[in-house]
Backbone of each chain as ProteinMPNN parsed JSONL, in Angstrom:
{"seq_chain_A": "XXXXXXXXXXXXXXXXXXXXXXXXXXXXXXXXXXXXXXXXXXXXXXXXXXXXXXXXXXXXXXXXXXXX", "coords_chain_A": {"N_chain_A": [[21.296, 2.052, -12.749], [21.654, 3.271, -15.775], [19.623, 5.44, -17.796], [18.009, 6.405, -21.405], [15.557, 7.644, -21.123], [14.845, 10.704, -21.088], [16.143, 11.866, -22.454], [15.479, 10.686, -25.073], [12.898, 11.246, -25.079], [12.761, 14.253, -25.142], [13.968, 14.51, -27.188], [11.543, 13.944, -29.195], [9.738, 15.577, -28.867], [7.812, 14.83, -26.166], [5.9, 15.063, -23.583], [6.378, 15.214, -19.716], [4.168, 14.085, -18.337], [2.438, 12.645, -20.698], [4.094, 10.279, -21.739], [3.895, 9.302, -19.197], [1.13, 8.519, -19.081], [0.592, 7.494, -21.463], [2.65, 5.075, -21.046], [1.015, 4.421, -18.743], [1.86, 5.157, -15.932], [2.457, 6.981, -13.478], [3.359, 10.572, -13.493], [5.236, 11.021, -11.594], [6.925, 8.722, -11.633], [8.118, 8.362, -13.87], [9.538, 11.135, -13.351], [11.356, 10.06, -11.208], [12.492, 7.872, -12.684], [13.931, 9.365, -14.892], [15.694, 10.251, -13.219], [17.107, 8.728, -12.66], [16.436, 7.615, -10.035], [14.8, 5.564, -9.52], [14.819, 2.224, -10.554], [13.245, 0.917, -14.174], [10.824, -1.747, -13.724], [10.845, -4.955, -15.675], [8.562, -5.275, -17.178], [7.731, -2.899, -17.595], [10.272, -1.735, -18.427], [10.13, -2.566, -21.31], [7.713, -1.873, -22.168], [8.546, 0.829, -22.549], [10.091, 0.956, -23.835], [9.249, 0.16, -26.351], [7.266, 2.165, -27.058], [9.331, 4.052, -27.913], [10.356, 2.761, -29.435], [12.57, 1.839, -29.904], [15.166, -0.953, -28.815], [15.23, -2.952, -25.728], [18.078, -2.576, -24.677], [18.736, -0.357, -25.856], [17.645, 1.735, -25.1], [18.038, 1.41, -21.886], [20.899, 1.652, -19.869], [23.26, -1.132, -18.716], [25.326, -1.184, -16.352], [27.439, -2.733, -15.161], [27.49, -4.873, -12.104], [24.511, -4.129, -10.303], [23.136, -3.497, -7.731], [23.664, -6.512, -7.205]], "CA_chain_A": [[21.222, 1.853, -14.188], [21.491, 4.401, -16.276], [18.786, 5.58, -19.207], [18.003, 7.572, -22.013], [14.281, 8.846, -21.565], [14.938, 11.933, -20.793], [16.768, 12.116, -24.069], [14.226, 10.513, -26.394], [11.52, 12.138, -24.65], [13.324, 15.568, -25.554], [13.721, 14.385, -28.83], [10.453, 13.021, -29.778], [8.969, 16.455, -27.896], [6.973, 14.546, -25.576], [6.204, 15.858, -22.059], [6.664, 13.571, -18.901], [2.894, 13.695, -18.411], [1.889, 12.546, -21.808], [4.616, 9.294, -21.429], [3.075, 8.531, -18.348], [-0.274, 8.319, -19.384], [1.283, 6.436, -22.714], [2.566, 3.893, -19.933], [0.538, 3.75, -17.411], [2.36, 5.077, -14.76], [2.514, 8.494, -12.764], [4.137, 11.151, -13.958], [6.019, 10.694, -10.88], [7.484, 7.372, -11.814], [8.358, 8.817, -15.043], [10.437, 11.749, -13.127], [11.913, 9.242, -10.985], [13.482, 6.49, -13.798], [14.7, 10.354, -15.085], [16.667, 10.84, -12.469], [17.775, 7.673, -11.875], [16.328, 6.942, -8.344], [14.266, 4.226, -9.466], [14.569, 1.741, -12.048], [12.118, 0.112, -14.161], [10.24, -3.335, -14.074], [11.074, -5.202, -17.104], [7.301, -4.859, -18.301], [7.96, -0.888, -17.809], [11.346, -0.974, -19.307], [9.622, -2.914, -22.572], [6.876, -0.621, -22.626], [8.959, 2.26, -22.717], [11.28, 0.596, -25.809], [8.122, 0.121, -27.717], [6.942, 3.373, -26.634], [10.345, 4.908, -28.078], [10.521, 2.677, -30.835], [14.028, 1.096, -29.724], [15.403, -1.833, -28.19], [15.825, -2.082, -24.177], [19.074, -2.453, -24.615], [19.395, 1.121, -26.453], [16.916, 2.507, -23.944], [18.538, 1.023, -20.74], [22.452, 1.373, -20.114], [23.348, -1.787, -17.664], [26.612, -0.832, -15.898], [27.846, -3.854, -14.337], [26.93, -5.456, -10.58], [24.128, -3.345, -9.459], [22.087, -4.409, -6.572], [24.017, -7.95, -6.937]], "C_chain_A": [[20.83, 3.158, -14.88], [20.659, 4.335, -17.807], [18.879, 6.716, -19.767], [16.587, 8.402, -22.109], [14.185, 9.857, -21.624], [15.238, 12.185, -22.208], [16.05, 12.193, -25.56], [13.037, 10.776, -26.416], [11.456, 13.488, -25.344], [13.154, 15.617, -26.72], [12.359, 14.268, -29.729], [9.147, 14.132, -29.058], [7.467, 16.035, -27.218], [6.843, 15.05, -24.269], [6.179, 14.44, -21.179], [5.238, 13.325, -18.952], [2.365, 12.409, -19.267], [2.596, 11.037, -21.965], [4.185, 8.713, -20.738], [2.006, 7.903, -18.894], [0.347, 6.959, -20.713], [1.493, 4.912, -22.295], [2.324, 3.231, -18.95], [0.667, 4.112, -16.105], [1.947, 6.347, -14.488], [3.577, 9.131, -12.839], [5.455, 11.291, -12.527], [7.105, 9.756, -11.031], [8.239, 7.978, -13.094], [9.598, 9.956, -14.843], [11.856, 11.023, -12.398], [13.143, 8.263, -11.705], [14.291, 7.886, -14.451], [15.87, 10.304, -14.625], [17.544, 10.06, -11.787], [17.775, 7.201, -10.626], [15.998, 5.848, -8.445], [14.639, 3.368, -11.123], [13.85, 0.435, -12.621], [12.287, -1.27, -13.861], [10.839, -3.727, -15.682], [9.757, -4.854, -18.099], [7.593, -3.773, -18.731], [9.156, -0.159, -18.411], [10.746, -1.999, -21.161], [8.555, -2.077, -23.199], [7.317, 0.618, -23.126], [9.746, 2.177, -23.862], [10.163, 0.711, -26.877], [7.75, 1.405, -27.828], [7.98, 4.089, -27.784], [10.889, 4.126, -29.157], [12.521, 1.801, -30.922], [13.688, -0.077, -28.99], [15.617, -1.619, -26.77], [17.157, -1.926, -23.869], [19.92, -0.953, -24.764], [18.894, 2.212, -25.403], [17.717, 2.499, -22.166], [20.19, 0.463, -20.973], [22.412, 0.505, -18.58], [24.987, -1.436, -17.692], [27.049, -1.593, -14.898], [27.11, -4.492, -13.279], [26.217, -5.022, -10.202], [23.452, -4.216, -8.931], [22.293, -6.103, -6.457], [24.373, -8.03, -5.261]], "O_chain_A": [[19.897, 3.905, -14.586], [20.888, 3.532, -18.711], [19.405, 7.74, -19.332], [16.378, 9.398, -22.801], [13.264, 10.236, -22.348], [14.444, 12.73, -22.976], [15.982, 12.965, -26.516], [12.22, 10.662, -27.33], [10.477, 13.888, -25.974], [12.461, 16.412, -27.354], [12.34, 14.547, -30.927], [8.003, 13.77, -28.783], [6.374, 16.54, -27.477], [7.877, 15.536, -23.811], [6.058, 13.261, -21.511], [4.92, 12.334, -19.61], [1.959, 11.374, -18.739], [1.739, 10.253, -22.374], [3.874, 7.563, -21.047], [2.049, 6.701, -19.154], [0.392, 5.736, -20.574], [0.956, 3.907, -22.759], [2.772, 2.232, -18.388], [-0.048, 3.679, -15.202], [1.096, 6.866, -15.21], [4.656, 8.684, -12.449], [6.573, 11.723, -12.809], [8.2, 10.03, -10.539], [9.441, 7.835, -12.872], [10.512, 10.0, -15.666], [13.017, 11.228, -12.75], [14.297, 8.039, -11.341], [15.483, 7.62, -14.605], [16.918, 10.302, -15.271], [18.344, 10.28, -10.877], [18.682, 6.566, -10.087], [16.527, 4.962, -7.774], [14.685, 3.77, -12.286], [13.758, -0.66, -12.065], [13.338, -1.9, -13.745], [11.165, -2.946, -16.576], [9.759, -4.392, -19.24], [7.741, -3.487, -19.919], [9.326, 1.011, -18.754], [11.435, -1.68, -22.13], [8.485, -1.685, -24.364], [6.711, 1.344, -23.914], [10.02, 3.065, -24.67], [10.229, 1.243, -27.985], [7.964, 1.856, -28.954], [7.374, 4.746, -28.63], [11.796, 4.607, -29.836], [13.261, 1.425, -31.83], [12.568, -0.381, -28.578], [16.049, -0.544, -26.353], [17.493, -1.232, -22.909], [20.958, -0.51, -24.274], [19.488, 3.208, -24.99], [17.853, 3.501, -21.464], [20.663, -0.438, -21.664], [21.881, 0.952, -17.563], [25.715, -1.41, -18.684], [27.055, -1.148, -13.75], [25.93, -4.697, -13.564], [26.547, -5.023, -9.016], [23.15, -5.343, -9.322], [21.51, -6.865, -5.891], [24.699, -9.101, -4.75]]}, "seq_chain_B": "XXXXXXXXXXXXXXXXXXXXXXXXXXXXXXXXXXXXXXXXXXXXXXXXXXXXXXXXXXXXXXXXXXXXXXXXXXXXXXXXXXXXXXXXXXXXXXXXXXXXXXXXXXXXXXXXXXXXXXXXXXXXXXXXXXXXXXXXXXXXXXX", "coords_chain_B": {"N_chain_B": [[-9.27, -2.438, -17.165], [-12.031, -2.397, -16.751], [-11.799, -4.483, -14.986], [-10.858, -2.873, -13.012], [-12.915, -1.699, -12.356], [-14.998, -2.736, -11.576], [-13.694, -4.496, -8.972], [-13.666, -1.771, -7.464], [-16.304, -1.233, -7.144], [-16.849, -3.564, -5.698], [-15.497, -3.299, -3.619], [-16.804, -1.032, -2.608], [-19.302, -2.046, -1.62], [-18.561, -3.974, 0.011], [-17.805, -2.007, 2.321], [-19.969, -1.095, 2.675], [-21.606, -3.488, 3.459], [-20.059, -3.926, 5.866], [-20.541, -1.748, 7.034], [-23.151, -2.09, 8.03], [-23.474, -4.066, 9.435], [-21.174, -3.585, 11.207], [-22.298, -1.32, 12.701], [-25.42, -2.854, 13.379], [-23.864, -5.266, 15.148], [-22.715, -3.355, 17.119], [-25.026, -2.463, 18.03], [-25.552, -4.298, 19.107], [-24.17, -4.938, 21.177], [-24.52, -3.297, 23.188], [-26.192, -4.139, 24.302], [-25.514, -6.425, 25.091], [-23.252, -6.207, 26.669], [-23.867, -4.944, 29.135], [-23.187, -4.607, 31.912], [-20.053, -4.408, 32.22], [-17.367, -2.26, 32.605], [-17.179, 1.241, 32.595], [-14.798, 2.132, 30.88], [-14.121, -0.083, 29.146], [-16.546, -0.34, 27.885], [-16.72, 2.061, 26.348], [-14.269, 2.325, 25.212], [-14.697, 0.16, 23.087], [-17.086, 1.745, 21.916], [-15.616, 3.64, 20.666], [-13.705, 2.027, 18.955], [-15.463, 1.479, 17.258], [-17.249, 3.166, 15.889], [-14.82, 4.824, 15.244], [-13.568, 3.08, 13.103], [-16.035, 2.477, 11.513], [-16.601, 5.802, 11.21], [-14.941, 5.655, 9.132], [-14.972, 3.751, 7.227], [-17.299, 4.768, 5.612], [-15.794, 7.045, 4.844], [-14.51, 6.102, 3.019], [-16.588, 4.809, 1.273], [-17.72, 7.139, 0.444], [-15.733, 7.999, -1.098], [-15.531, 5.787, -3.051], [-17.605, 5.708, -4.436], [-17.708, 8.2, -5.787], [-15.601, 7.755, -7.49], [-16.293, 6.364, -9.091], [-18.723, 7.533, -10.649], [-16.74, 9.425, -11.368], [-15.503, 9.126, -14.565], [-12.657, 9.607, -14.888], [-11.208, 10.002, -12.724], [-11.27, 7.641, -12.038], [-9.796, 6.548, -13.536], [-6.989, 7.797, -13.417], [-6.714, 6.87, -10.666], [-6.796, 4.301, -10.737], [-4.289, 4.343, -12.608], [-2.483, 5.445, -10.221], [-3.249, 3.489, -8.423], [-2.003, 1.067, -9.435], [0.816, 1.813, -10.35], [3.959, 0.938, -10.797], [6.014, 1.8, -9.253], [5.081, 2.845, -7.153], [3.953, 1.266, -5.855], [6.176, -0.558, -5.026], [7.551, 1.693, -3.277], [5.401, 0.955, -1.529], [6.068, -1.385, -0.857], [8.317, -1.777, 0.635], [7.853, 0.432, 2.354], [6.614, -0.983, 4.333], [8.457, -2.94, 4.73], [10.702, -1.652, 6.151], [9.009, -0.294, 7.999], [8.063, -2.748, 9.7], [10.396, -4.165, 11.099], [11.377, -1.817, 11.886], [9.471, -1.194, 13.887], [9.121, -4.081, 15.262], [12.359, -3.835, 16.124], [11.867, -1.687, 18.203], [9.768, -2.077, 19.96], [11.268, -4.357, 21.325], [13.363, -3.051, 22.842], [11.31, -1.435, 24.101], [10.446, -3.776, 25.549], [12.632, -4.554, 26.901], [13.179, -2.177, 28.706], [10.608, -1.611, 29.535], [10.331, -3.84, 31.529], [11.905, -3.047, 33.697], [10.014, -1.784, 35.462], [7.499, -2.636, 34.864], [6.155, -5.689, 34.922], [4.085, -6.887, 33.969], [3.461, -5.356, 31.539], [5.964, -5.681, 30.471], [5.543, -8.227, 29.75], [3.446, -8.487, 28.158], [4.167, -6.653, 26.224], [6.344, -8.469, 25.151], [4.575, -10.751, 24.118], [3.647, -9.76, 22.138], [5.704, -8.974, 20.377], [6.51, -11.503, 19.799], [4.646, -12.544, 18.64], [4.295, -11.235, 16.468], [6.745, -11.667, 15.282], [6.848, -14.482, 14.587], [4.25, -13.878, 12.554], [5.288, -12.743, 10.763], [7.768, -14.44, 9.722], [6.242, -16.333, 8.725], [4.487, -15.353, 6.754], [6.233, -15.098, 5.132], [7.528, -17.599, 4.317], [5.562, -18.47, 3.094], [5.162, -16.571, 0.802], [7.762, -17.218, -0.211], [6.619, -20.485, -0.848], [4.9, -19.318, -2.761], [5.975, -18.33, -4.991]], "CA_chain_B": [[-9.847, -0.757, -16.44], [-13.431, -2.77, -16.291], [-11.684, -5.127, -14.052], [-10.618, -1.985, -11.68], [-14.243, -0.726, -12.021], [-15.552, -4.127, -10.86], [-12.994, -4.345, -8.102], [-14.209, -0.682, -6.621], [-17.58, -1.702, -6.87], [-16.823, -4.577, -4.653], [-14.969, -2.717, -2.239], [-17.838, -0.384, -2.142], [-20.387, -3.345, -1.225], [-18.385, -4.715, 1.124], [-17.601, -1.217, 2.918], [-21.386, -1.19, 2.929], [-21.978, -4.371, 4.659], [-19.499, -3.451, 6.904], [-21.355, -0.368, 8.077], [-24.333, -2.409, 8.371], [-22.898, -5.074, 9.971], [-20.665, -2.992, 12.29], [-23.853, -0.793, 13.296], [-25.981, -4.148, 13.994], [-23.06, -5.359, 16.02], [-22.576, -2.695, 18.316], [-26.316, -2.504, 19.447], [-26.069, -6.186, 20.242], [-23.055, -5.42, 22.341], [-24.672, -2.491, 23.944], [-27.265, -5.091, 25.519], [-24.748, -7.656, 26.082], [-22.087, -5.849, 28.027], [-24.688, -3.349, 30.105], [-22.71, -4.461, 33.234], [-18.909, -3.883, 31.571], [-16.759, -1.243, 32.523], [-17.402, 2.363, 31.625], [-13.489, 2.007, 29.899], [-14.497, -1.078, 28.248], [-17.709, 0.047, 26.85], [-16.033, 3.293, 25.549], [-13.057, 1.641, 24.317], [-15.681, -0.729, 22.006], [-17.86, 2.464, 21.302], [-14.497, 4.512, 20.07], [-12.875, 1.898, 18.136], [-16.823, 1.115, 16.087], [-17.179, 4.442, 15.612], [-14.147, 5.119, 14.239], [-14.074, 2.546, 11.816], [-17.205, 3.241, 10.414], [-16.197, 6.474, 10.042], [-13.62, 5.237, 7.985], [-15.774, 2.792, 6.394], [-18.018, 5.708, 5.25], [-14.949, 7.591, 4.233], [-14.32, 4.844, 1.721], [-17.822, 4.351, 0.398], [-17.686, 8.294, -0.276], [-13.844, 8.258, -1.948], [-15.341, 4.817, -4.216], [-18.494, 6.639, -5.073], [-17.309, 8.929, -6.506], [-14.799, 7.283, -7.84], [-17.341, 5.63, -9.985], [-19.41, 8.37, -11.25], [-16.329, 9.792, -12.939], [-14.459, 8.363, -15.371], [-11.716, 10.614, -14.904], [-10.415, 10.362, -11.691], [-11.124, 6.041, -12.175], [-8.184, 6.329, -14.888], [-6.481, 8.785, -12.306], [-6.703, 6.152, -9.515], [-6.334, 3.375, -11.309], [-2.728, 4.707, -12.476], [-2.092, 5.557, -8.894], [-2.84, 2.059, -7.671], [-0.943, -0.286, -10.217], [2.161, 2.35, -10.516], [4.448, -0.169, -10.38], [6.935, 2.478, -8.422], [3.83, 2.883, -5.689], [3.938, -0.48, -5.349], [7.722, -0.928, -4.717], [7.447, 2.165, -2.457], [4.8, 0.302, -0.688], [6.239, -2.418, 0.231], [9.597, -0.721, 1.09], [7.9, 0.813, 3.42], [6.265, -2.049, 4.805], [9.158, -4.047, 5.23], [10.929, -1.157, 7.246], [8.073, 0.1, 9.293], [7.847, -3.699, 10.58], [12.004, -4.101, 10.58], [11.747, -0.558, 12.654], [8.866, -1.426, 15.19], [10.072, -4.812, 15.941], [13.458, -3.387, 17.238], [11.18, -0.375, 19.038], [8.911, -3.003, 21.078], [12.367, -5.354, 22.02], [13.576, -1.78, 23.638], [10.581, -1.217, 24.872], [10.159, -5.353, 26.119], [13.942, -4.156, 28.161], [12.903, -0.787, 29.213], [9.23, -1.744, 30.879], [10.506, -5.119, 32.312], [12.096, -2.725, 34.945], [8.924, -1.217, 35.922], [5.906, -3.537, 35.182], [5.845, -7.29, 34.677], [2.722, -7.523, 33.156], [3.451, -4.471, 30.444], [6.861, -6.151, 29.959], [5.041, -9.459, 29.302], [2.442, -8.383, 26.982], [4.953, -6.789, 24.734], [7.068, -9.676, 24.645], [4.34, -11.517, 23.769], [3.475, -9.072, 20.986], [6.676, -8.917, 19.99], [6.709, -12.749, 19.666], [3.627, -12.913, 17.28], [4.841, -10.011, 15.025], [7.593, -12.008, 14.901], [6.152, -14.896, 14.031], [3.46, -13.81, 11.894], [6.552, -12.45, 9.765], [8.347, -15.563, 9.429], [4.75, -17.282, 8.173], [3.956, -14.557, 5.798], [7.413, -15.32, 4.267], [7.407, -18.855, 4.109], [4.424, -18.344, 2.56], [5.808, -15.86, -0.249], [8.81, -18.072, -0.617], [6.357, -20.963, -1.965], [4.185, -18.758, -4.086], [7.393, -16.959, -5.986]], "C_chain_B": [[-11.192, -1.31, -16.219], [-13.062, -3.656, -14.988], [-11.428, -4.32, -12.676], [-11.96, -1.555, -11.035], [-15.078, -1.629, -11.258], [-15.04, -3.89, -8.978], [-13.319, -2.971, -7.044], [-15.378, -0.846, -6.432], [-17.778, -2.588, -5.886], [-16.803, -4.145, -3.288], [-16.087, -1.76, -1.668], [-19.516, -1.41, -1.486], [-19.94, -3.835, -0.226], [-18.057, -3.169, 2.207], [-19.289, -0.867, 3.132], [-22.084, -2.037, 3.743], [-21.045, -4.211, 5.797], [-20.168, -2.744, 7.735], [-22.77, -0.911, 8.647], [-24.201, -3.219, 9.41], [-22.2, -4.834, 11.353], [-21.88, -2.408, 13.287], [-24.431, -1.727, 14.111], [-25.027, -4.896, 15.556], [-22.803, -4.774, 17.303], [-23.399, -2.355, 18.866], [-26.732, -3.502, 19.804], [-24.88, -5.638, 21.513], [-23.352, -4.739, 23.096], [-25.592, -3.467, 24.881], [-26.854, -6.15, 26.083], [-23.966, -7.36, 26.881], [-22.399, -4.694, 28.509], [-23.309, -3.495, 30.943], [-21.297, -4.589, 33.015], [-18.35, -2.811, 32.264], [-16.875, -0.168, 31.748], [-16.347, 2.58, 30.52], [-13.71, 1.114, 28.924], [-15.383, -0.643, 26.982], [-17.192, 1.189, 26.026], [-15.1, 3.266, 24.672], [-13.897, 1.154, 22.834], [-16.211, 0.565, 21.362], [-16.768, 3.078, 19.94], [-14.319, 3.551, 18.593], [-14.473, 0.872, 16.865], [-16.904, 2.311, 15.442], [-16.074, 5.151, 14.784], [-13.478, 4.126, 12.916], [-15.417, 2.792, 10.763], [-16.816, 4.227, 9.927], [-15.272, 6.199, 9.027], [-14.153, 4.548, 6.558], [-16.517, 3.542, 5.105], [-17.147, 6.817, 4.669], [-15.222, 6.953, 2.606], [-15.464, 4.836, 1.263], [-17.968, 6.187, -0.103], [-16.889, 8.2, -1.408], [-14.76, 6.992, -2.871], [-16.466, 5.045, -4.988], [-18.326, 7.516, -6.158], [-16.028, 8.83, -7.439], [-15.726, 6.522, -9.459], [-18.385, 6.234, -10.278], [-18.152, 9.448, -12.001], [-15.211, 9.116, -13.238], [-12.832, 8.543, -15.313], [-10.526, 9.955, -13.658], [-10.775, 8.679, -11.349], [-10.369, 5.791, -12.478], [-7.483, 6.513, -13.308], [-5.912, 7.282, -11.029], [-6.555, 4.534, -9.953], [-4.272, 3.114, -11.929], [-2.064, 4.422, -11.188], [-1.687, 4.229, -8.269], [-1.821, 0.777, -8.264], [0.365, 0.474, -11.043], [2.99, 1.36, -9.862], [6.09, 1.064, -9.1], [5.761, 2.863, -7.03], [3.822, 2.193, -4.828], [5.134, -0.545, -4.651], [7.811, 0.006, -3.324], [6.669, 1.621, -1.349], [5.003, -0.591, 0.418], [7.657, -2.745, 1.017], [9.517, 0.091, 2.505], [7.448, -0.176, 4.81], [7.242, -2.644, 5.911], [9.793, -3.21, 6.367], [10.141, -0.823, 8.222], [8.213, -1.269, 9.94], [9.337, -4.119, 11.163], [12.083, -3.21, 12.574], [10.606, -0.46, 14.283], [8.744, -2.85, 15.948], [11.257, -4.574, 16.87], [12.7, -2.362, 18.3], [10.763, -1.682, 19.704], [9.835, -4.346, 21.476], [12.814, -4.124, 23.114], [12.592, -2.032, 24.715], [9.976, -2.565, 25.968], [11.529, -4.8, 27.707], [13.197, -3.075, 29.004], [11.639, -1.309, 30.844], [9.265, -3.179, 32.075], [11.573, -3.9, 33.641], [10.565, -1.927, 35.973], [7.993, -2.485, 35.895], [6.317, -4.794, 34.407], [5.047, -7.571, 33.883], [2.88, -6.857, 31.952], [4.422, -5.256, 29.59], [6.498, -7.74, 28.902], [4.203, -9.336, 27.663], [3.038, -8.1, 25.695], [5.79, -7.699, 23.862], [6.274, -10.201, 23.477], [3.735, -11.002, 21.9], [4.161, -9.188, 20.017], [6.724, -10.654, 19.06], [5.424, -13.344, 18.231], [3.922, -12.264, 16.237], [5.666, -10.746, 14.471], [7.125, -13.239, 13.65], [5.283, -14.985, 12.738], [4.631, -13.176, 10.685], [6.655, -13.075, 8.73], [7.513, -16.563, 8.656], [4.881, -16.94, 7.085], [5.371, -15.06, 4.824], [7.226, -16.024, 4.005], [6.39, -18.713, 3.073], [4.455, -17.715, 0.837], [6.691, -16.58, -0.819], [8.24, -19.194, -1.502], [5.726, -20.687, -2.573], [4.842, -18.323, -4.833], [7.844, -18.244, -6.475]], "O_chain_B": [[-11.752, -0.662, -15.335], [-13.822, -3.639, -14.019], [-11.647, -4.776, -11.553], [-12.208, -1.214, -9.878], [-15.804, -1.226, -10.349], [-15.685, -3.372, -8.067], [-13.207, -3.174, -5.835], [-15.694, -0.562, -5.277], [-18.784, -2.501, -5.182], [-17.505, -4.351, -2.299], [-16.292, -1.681, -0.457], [-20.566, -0.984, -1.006], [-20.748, -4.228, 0.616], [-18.17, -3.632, 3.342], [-19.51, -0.169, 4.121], [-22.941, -1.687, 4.555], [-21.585, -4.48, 6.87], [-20.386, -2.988, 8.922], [-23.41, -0.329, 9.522], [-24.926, -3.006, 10.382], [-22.412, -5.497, 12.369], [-22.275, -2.914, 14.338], [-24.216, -1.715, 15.323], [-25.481, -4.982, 16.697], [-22.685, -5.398, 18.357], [-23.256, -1.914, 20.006], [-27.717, -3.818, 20.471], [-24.925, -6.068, 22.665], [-22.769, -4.982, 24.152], [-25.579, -3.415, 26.111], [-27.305, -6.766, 27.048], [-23.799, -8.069, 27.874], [-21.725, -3.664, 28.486], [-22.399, -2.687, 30.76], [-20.964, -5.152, 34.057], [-19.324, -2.191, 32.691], [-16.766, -0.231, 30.523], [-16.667, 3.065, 29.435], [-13.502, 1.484, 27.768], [-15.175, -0.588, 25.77], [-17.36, 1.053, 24.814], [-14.999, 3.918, 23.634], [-13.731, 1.691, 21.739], [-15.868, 0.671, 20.185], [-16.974, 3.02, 18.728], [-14.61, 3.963, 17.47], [-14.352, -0.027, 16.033], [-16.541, 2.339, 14.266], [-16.314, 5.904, 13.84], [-12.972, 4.619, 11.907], [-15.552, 3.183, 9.603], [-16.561, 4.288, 8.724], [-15.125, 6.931, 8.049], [-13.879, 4.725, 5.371], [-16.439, 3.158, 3.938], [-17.757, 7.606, 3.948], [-15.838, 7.255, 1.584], [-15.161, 4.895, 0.071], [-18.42, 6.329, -1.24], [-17.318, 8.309, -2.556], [-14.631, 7.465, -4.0], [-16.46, 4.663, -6.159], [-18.829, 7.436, -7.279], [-15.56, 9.802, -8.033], [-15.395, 6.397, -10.638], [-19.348, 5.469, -10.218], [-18.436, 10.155, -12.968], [-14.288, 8.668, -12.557], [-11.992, 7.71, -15.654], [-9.361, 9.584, -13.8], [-10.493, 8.412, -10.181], [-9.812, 4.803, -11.999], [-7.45, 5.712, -12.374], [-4.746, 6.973, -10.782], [-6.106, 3.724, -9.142], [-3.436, 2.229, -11.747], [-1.295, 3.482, -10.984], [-0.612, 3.836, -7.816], [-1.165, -0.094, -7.692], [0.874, 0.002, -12.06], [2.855, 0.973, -8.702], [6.905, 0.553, -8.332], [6.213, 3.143, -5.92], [3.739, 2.24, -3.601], [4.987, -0.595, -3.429], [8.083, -0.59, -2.281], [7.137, 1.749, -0.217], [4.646, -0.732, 1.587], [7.945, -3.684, 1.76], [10.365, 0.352, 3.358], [7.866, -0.078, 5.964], [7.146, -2.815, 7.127], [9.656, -3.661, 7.505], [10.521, -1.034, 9.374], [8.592, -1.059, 11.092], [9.024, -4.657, 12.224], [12.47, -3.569, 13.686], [10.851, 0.103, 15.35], [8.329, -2.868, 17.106], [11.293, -4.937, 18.046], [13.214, -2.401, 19.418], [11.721, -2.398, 19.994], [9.248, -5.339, 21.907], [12.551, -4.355, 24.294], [12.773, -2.577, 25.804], [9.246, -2.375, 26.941], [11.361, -4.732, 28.925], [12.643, -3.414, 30.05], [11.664, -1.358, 32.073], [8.546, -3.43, 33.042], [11.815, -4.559, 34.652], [10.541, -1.72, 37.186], [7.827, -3.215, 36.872], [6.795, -4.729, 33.274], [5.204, -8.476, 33.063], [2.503, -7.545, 31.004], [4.175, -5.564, 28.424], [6.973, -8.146, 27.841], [4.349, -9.873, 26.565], [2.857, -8.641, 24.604], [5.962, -7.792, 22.646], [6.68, -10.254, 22.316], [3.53, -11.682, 20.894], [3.717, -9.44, 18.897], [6.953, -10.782, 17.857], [5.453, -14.18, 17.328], [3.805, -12.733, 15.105], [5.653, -10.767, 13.241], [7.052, -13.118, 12.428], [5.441, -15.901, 11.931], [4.33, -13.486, 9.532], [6.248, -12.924, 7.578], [8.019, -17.495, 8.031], [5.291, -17.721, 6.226], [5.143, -15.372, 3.655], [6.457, -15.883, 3.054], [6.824, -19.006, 1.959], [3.909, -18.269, -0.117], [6.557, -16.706, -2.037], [8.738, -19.345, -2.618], [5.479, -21.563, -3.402], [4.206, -17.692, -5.677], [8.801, -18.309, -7.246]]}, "name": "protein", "num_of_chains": 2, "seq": "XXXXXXXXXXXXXXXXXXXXXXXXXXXXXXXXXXXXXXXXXXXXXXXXXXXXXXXXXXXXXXXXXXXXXXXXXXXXXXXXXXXXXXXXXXXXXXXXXXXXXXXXXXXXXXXXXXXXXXXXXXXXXXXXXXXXXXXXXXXXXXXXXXXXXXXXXXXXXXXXXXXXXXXXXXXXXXXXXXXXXXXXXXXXXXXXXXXXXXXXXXXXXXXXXXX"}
């Protein structure tokens, strides 16, 4: 599944750190959902819409069958 | 975050009676199994000994854990990263996955040599298994 944090992070000149902390997580987790290895929980993809002020829908691109 | 601070506090109380508990323990066993095997007794000494230390690890690491605030956040993150987690139990499932098939090998392998080695792992094998299949069931009606 593909996202835009990276994007609205950039935009919104936040660092990954500073997101983390924002949500809780480790700036690890935060490079991770980047790069598309992992992808969030629903709590952690709602947190991150509120966070960013969008919907998860705008935040999180679903691209058909994954992991079906 | 008070409920984490609670929760380390605990763990530090009970890693405390542990050490007390363990301690107490192993100078009853020194007077109950004088006439034991020097392997035996050493075996017991080793694996007290190195729990405690461990024990005493942990009551350092939650100590200090709880004199600063800092590195409570810090570790608090750490533990309820929900990608920690996932990694966790990812690894879990393969490490047990991956030493299941290792100790069926090794059930073939030592059944040409020793009977009794071959046996034991079986039977190892057979509770791992087991204890699996429980733990699931188990997950299956809590989910």
């Amino acid at each position: 599944m593909k996202n835009r944090i990276q994007e609205l992070r950039k935009v919104r000149k936040v660092t990954q750190q500073e997101l983390a902390d924002a949500l809780s997580v480790t700036r690890q987790t935060i490079i991770s959902l980047e790069n598309g290895k992992y992808n969030a929980s629903l709590t952690l993809a709602h947190k991150a819409a509120q966070f960013f002020g969008v919907s998860i829908e705008e935040l999180f691109i679903f691209e058909g069958e994954e992991n079906l | 975050m008070e409920e984490f601070k609670k929760k380390i506090q605990r763990r530090f109380y009970l890693c405390t009676m542990y050490c007390g508990a363990a301690s107490g323990t192993y100078f009853l066993l020194q007077h109950l199994i004088k006439n034991a095997p020097d392997f035996s007794r050493g075996m017991i000494a080793g694996v007290m000994v190195g729990m405690d230390v461990i024990a005493v690890f942990l009551m350092i690491k939650y100590l200090m854990l709880l004199r600063n605030e800092k590195k409570l956040k810090e570790e608090y993150i750490k533990s309820t990263d929900e990608r920690n987690i996932a990694i966790s139990k990812e690894t879990m499932r393969t490490a047990s996955v991956v030493s299941l098939m290792l100790t069926a090998i090794a059930v073939i392998v030592s059944g040409f040599f020793s009977k009794v080695i071959a046996t034991t792992l079986f039977a190892e094998m057979t509770a791992s298994a087991l204890i699996t299949v429980i733990v699931n069931i188990f997950y299956k009606k809590k989910m």
